[in-house]
N, C-alpha and C positions, 0 to 999 in steps of 0.2 A: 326288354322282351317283346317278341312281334306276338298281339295277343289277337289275332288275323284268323284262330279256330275257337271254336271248342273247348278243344281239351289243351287249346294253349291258356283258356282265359280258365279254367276248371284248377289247373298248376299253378297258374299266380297266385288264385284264389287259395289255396292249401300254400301257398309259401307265403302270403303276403301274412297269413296268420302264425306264420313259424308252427307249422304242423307238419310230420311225418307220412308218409302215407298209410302205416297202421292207426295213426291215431285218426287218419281223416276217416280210413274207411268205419270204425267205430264209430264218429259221431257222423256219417252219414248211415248206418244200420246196412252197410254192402259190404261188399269183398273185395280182397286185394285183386284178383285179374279183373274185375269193372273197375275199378280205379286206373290201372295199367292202362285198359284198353280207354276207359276216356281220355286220359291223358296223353297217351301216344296218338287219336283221332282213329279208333279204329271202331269200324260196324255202326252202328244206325244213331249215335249219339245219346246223351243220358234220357233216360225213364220220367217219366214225371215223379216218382219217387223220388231219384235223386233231385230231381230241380226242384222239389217239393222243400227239401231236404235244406240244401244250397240258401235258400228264399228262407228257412225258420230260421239257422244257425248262423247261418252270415249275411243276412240281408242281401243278399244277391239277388239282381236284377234275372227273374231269367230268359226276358228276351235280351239282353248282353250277349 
């Protein structure tokens, strides 16, 4: 997978864990169309909420 965005590296991250995207957007406390739109690279990139989020539950780096 070319993880060259965003919401390419956002998608790994929710598959590398074998998550759905109803379950990701639950344990990120967001919604299905923010999940959508990060993952497809669409509008201004995630919240620091979400990066907040990304960074408690999966160690995610969020300058990645």
């Amino acid at each position: 997978m070319n993880l060259d965005t965003t919401g390419k590296r956002i998608q790994f991250l929710r598959e590398h864990f074998g998550l759905e995207k109803p379950e990701f957007v639950e344990i990120l406390n967001s919604s299905k169309s923010t999940i959508y739109r990060l993952e497809g690279d669409k509008g201004s990139g995630p919240s620091e909420n979400i990066l907040n989020a990304l960074k408690i539950n999966f160690l995610a780096n969020p300058e990645w």
